[in-house]
BALOBA-1460 file (C-alpha; in Angstrom, 3 decimals):
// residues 301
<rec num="1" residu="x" x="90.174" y="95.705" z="58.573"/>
<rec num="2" residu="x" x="91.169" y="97.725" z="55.849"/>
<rec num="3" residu="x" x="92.868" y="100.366" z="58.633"/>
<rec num="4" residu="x" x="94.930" y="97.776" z="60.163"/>
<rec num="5" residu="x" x="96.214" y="96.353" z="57.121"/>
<rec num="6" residu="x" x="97.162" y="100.080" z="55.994"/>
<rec num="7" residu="x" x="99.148" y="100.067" z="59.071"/>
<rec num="8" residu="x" x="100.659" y="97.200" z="58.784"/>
<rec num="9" residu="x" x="101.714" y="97.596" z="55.276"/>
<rec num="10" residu="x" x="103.207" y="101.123" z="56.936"/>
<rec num="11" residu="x" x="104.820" y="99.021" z="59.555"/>
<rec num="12" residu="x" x="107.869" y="97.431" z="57.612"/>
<rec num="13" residu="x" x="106.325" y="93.885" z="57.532"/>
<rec num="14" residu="x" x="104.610" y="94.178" z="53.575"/>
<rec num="15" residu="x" x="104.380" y="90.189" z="53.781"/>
<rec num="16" residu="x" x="102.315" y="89.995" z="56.566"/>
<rec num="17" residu="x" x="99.851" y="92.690" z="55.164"/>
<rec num="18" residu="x" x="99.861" y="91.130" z="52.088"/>
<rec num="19" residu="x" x="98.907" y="87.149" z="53.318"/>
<rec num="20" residu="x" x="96.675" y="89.004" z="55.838"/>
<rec num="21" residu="x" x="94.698" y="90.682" z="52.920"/>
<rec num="22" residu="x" x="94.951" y="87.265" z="50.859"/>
<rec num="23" residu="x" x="93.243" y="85.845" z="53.739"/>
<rec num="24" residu="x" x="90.677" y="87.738" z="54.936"/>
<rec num="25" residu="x" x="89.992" y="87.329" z="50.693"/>
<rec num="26" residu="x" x="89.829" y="83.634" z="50.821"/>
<rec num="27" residu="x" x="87.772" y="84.566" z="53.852"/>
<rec num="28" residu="x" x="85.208" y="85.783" z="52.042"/>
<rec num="29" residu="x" x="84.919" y="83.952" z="49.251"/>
<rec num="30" residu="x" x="84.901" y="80.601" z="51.625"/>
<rec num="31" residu="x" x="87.858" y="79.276" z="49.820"/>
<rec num="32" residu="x" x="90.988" y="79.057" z="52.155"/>
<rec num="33" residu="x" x="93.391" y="76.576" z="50.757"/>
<rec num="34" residu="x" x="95.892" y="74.836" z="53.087"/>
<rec num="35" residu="x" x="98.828" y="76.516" z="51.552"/>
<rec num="36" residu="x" x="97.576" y="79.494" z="52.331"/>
<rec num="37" residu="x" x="97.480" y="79.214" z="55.454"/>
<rec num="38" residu="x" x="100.932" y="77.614" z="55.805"/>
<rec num="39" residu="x" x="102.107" y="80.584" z="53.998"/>
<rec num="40" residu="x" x="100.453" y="82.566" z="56.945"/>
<rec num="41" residu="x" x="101.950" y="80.414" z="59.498"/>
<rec num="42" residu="x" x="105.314" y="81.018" z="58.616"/>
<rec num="43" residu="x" x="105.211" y="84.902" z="58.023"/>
<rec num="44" residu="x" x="103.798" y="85.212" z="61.305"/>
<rec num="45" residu="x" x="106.940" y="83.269" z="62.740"/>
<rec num="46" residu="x" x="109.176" y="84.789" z="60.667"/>
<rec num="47" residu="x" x="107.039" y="88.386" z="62.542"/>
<rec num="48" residu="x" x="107.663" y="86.455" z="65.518"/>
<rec num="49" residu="x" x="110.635" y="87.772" z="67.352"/>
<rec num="50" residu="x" x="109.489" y="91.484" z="66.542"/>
<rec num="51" residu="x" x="106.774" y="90.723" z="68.557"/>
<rec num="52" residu="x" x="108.349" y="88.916" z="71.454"/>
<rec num="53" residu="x" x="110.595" y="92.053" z="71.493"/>
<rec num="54" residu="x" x="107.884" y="94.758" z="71.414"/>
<rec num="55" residu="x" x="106.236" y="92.777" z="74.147"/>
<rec num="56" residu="x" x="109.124" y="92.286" z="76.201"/>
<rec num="57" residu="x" x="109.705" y="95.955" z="75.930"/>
<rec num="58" residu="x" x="106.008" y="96.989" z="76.584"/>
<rec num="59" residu="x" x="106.895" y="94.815" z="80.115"/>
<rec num="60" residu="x" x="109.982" y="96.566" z="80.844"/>
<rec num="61" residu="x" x="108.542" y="99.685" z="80.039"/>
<rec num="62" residu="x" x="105.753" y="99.180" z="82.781"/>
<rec num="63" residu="x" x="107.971" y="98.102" z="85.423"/>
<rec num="64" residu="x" x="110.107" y="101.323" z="84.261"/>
<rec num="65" residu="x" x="106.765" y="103.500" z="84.754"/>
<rec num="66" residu="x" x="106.567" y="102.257" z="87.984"/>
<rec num="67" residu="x" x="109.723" y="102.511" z="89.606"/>
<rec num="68" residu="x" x="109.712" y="105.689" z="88.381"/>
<rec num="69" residu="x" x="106.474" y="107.128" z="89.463"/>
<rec num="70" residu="x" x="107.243" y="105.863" z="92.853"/>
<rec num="71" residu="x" x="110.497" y="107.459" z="92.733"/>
<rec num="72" residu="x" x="109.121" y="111.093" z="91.787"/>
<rec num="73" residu="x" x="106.164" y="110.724" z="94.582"/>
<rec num="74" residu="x" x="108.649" y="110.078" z="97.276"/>
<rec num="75" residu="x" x="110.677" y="113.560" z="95.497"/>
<rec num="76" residu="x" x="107.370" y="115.183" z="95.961"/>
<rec num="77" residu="x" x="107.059" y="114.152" z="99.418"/>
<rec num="78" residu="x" x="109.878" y="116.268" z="100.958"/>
<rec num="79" residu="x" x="108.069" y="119.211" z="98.926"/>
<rec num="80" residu="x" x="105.417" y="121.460" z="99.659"/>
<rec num="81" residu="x" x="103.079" y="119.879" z="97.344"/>
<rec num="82" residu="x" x="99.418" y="118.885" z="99.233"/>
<rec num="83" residu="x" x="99.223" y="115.260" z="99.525"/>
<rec num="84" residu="x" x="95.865" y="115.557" z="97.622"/>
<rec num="85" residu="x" x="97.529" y="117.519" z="94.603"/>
<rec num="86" residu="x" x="100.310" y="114.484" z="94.820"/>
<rec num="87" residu="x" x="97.870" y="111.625" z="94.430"/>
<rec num="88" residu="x" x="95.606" y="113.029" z="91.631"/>
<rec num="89" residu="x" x="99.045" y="114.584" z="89.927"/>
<rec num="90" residu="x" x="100.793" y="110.305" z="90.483"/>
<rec num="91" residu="x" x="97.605" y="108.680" z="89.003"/>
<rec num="92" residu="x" x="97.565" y="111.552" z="85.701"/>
<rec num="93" residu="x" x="101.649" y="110.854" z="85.410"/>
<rec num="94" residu="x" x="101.061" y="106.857" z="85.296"/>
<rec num="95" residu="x" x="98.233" y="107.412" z="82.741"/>
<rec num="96" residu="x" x="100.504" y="109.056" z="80.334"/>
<rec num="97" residu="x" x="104.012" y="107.443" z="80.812"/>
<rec num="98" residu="x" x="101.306" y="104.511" z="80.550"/>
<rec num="99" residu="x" x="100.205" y="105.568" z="77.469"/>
<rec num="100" residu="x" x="104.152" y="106.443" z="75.875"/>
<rec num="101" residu="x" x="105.585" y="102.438" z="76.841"/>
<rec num="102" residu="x" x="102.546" y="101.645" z="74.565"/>
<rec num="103" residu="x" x="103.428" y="103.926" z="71.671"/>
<rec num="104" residu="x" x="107.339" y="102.665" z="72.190"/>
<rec num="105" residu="x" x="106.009" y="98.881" z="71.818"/>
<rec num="106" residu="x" x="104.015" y="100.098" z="68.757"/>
<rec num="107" residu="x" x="106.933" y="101.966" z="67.154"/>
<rec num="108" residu="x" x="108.978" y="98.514" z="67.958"/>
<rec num="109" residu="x" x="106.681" y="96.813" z="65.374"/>
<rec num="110" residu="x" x="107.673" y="99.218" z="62.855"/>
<rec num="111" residu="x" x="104.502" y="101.021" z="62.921"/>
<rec num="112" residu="x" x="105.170" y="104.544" z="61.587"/>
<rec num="113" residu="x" x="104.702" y="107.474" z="64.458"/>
<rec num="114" residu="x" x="102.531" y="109.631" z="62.356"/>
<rec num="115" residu="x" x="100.133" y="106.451" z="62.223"/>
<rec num="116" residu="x" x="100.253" y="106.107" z="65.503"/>
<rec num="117" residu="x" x="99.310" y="109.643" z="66.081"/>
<rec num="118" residu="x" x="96.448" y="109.415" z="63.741"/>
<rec num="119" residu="x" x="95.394" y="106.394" z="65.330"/>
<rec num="120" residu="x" x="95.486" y="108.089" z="68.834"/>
<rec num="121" residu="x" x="93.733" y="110.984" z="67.530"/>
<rec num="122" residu="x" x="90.365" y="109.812" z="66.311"/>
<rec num="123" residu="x" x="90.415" y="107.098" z="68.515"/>
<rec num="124" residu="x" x="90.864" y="109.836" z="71.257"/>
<rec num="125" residu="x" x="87.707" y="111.863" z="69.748"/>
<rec num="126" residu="x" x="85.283" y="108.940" z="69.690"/>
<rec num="127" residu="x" x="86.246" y="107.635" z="73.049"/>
<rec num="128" residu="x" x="86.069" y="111.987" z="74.050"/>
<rec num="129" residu="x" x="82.365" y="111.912" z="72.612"/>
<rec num="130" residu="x" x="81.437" y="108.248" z="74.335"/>
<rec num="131" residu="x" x="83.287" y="109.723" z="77.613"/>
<rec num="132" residu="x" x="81.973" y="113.003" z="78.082"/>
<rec num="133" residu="x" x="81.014" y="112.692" z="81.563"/>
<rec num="134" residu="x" x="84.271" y="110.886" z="82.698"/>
<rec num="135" residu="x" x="86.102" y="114.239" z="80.649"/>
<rec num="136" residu="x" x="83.864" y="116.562" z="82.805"/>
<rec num="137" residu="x" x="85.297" y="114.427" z="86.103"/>
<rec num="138" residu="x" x="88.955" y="114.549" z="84.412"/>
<rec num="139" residu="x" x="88.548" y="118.747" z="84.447"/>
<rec num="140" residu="x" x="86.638" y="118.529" z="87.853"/>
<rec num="141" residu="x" x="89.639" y="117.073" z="89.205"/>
<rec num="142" residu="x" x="91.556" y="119.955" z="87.969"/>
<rec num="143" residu="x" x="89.588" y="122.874" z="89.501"/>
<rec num="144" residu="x" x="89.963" y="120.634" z="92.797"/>
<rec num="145" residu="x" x="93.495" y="120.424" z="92.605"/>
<rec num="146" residu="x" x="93.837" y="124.183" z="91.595"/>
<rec num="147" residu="x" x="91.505" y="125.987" z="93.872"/>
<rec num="148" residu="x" x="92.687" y="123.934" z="96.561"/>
<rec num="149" residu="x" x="88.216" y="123.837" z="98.740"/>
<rec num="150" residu="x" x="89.889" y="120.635" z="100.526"/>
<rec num="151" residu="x" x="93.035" y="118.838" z="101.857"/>
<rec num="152" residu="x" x="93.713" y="115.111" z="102.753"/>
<rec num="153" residu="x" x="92.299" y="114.534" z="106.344"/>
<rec num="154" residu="x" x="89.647" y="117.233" z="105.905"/>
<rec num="155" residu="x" x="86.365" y="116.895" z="107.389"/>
<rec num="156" residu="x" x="83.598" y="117.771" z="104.627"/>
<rec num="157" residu="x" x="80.086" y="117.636" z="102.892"/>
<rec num="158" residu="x" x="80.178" y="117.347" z="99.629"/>
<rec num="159" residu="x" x="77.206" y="116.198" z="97.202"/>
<rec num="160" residu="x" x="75.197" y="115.852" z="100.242"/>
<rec num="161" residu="x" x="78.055" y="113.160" z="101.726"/>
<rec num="162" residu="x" x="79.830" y="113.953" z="104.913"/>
<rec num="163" residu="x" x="82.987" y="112.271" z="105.782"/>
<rec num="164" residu="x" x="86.902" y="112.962" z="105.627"/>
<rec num="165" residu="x" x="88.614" y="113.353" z="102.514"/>
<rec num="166" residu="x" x="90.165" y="109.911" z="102.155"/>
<rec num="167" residu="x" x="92.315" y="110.721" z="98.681"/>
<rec num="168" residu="x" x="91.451" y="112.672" z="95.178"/>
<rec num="169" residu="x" x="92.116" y="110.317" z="91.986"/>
<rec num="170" residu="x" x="91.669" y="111.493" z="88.442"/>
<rec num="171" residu="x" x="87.461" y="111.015" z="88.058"/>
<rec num="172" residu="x" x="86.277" y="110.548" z="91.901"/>
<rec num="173" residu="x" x="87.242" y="111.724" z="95.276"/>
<rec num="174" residu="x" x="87.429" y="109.228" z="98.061"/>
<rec num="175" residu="x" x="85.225" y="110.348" z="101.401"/>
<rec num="176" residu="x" x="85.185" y="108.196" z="104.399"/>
<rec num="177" residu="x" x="82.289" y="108.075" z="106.390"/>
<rec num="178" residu="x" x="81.629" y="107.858" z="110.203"/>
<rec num="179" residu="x" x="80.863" y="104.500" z="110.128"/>
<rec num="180" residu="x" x="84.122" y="103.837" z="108.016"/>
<rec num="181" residu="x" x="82.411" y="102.930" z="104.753"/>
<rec num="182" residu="x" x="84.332" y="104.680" z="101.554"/>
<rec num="183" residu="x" x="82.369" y="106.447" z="99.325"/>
<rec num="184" residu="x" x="83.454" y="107.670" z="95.908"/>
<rec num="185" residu="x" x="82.310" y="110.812" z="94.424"/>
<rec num="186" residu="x" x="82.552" y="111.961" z="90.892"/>
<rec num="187" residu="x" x="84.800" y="115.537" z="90.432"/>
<rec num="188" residu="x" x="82.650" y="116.718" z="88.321"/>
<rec num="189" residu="x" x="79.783" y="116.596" z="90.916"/>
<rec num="190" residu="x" x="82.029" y="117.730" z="93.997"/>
<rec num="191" residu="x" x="83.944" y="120.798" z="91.880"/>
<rec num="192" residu="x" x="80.514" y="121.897" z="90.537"/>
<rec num="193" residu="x" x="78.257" y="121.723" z="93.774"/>
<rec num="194" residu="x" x="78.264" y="122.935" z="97.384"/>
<rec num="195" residu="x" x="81.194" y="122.410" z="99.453"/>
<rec num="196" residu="x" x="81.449" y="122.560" z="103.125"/>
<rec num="197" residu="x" x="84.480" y="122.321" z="104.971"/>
<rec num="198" residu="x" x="84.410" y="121.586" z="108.683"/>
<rec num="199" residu="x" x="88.537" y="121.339" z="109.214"/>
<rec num="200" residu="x" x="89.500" y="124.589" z="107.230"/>
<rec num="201" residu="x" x="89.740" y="126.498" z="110.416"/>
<rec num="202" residu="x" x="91.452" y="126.212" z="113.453"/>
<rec num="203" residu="x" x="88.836" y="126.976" z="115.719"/>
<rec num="204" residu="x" x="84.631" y="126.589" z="115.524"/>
<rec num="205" residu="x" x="81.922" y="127.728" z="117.208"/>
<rec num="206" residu="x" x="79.487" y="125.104" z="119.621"/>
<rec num="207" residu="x" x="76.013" y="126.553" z="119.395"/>
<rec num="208" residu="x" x="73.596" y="124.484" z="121.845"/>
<rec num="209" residu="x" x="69.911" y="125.280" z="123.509"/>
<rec num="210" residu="x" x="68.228" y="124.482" z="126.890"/>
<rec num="211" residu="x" x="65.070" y="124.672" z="127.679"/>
<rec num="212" residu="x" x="63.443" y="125.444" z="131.245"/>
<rec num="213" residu="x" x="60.634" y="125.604" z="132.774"/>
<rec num="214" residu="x" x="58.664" y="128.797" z="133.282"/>
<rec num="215" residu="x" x="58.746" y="128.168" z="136.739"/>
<rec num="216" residu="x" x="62.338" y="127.966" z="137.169"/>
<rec num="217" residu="x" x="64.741" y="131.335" z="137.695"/>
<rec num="218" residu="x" x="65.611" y="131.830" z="134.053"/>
<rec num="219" residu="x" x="68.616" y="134.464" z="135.816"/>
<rec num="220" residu="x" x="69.478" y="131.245" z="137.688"/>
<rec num="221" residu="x" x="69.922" y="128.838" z="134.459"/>
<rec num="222" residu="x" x="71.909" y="131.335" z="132.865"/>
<rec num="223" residu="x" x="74.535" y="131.382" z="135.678"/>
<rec num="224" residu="x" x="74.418" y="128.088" z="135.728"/>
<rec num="225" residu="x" x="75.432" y="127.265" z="131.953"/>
<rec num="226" residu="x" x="78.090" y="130.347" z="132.883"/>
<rec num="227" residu="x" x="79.513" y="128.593" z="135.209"/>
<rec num="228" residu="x" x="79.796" y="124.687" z="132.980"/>
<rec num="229" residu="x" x="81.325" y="127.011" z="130.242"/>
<rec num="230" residu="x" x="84.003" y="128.369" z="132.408"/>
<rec num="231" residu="x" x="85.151" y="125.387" z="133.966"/>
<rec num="232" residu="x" x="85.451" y="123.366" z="130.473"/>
<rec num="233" residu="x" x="89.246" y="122.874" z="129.682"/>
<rec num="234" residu="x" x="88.910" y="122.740" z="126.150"/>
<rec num="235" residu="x" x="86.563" y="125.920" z="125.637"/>
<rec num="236" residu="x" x="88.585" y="128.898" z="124.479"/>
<rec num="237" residu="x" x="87.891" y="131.066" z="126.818"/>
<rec num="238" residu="x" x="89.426" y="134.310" z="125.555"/>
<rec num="239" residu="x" x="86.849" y="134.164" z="122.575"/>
<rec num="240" residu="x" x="84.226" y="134.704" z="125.438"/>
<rec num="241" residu="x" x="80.768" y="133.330" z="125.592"/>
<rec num="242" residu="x" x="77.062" y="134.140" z="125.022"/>
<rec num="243" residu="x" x="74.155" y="132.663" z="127.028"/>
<rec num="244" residu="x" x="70.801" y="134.507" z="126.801"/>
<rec num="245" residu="x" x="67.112" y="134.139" z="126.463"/>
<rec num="246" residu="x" x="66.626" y="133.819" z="123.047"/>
<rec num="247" residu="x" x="62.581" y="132.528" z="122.967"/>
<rec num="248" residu="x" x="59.737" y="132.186" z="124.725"/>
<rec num="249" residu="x" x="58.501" y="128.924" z="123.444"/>
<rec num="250" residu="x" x="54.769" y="127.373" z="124.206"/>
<rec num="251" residu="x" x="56.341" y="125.546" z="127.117"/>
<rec num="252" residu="x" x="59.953" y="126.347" z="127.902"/>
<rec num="253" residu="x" x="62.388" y="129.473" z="128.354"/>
<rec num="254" residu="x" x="65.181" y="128.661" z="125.637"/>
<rec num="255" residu="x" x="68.449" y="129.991" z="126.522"/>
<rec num="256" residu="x" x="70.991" y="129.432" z="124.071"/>
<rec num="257" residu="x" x="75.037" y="129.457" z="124.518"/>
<rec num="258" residu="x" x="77.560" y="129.385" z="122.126"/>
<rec num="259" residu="x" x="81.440" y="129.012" z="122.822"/>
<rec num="260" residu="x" x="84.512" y="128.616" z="120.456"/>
<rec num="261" residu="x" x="86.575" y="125.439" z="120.837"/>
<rec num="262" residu="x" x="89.595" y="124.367" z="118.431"/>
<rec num="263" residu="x" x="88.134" y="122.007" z="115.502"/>
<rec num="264" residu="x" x="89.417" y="118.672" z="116.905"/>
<rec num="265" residu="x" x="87.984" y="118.664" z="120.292"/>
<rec num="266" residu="x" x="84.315" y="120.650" z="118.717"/>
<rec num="267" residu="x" x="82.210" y="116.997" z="119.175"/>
<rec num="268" residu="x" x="83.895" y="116.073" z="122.789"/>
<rec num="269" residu="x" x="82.802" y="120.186" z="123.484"/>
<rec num="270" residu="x" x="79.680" y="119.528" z="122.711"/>
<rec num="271" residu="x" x="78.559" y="116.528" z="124.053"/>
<rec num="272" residu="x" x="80.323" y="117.390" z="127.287"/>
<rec num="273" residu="x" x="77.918" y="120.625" z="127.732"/>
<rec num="274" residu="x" x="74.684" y="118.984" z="127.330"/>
<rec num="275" residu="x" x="75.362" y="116.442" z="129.701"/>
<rec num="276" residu="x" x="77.675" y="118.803" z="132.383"/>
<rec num="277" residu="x" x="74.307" y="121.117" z="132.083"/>
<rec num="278" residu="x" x="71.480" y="118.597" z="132.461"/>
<rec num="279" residu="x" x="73.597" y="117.168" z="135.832"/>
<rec num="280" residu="x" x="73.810" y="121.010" z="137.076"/>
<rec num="281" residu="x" x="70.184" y="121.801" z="136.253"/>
<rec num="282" residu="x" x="69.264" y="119.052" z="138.486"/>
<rec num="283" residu="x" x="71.610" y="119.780" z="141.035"/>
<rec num="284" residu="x" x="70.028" y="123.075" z="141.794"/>
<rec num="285" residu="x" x="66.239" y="122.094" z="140.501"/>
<rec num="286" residu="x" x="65.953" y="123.922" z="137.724"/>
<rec num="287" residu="x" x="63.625" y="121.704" z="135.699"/>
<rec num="288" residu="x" x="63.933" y="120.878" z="132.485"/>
<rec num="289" residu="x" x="60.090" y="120.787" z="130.971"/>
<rec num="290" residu="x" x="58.771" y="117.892" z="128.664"/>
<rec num="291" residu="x" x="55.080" y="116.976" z="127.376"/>
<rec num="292" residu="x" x="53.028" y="115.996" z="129.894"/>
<rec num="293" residu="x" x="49.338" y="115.363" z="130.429"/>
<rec num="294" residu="x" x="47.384" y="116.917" z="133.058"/>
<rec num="295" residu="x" x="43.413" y="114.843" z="133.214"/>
<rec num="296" residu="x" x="41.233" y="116.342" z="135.495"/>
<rec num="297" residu="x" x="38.000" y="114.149" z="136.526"/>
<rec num="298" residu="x" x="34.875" y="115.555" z="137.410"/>
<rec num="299" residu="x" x="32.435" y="113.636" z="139.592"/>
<rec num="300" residu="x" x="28.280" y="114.802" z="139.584"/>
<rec num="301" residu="x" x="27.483" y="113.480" z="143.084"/>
């Protein structure tokens, strides 16, 4: 109470701080008189149309904030500037003009700046120390934006969550999932732990394994998977391929092949081998082994 009626006092409007101390007296003391608080009634309207006129310009002020920060994000548009650096760099621009239209509407009141400032300040520490973690996001978002791991539209795993980068805001980045749910992730968890981005490169590599039987031509399989690879539209085949043995397992002959494809077509690349494979393994009986179960009965007589 006693900070508020210091600033008010600072403010220009002496009466008000003075019936306001009066009455939070009488307050106390259980003794509040009805003169008193007519006397209170009519500072306050006589305070009246410095209010109406802060709060008028508090309104203004926000519709000015936004007209404005849509204005400079469609400037930033025809720029260079990643569409991930513009969102978290729109949200940290409305924050602060935010914050100015408030200090305006304070200074309409009559409220001294430096008071305001002071205000700000240890207000600003004790919400720092109650906010620590939401800080730590705040500078995660930073690193983000600076070292640039991820764009809108990429494909990643971050914090153990897999999906495409949906947007960065100021204390969480926006993933969308496979099955289209949106998950939010704190900065300060995706700037500080593992990052792995699928769309960063044009092309990828499609690693896959077969297994045959050791009964079937292993030389035969091989040619086989040679001959799916080279007949796939969207396999790069300048990068070459590799199909070899590569174990001798307790029941099967693994060959493995890997191929390069571009990024966007990696899934339809790899789905389409396993399945163009399995139909050309049974086209020319090379069998693919599974569990089985051989019982043998013996009979005394």
């Amino acid at each position: 109470m006693k900070e508020i009626l210091t600033l008010a006092a600072e403010s220009g409007a002496p009466e008000i701080a003075e019936e306001a101390a009066h009455m939070a007296e009488a307050v106390a003391r259980g003794n509040v008189s009805k003169t008193m608080l007519q006397n209170f009634g009519d500072t306050l309207v006589g305070f009246l149309p410095t209010v109406i006129f802060a709060v008028i310009l508090y309104i203004v002020g926000k519709i000015a904030v936004k007209i404005a920060v849509k204005l400079i994000d469609k400037a930033m548009g025809r720029t260079r500037i990643e569409e991930t650096a513009r969102g978290f760099l729109m949200s940290l621009l409305n924050i602060t003009l935010s914050a100015f239209v408030i200090v305006i509407a304070l200074s309409a009141l009559g409220i001294p700046m430096t008071s305001i400032v002071t205000v700000i300040g240890t207000a600003g520490v004790a919400i720092g120390l109650a906010l620590q973690n939401s800080l730590s996001n705040v500078a995660g978002g930073f690193i983000i934006l600076f070292t640039k791991p991820f764009s809108k539209g990429d494909y990643i795993i971050a914090s153990g969550i897999e999906g495409i980068v949906e947007e960065i805001k100021i204390l969480s980045t926006a993933l969308k999932t496979n099955d289209n749910k949106v998950i939010f992730i704190p900065n300060g968890m995706v700037a500080g732990g593992t990052i792995t981005n699928f769309s960063r490169e044009e092309k990828r590599r499609v690693d896959l394994t077969f297994g045959i039987s050791y009964e079937s031509d292993f030389k035969a399989a091989i040619e086989t998977v040679k001959e799916v690879i080279g007949a796939h539209e969207l396999i790069l085949q300048d990068e070459g391929c590799f199909v070899r043995v590569s174990e001798l397992a307790e029941s099967a002959v693994i060959i493995t092949a890997r191929v390069w494809t571009k990024t966007a077509d990696y899934w339809t690349v790899h789905f389409d081998l396993i399945e163009q494979v399995k139909t050309a393994f049974d086209e020319k009986g090379i069998e693919i082994p599974y569990s089985k179960l051989d019982v043998n009965i013996k009979s005394d007589t």
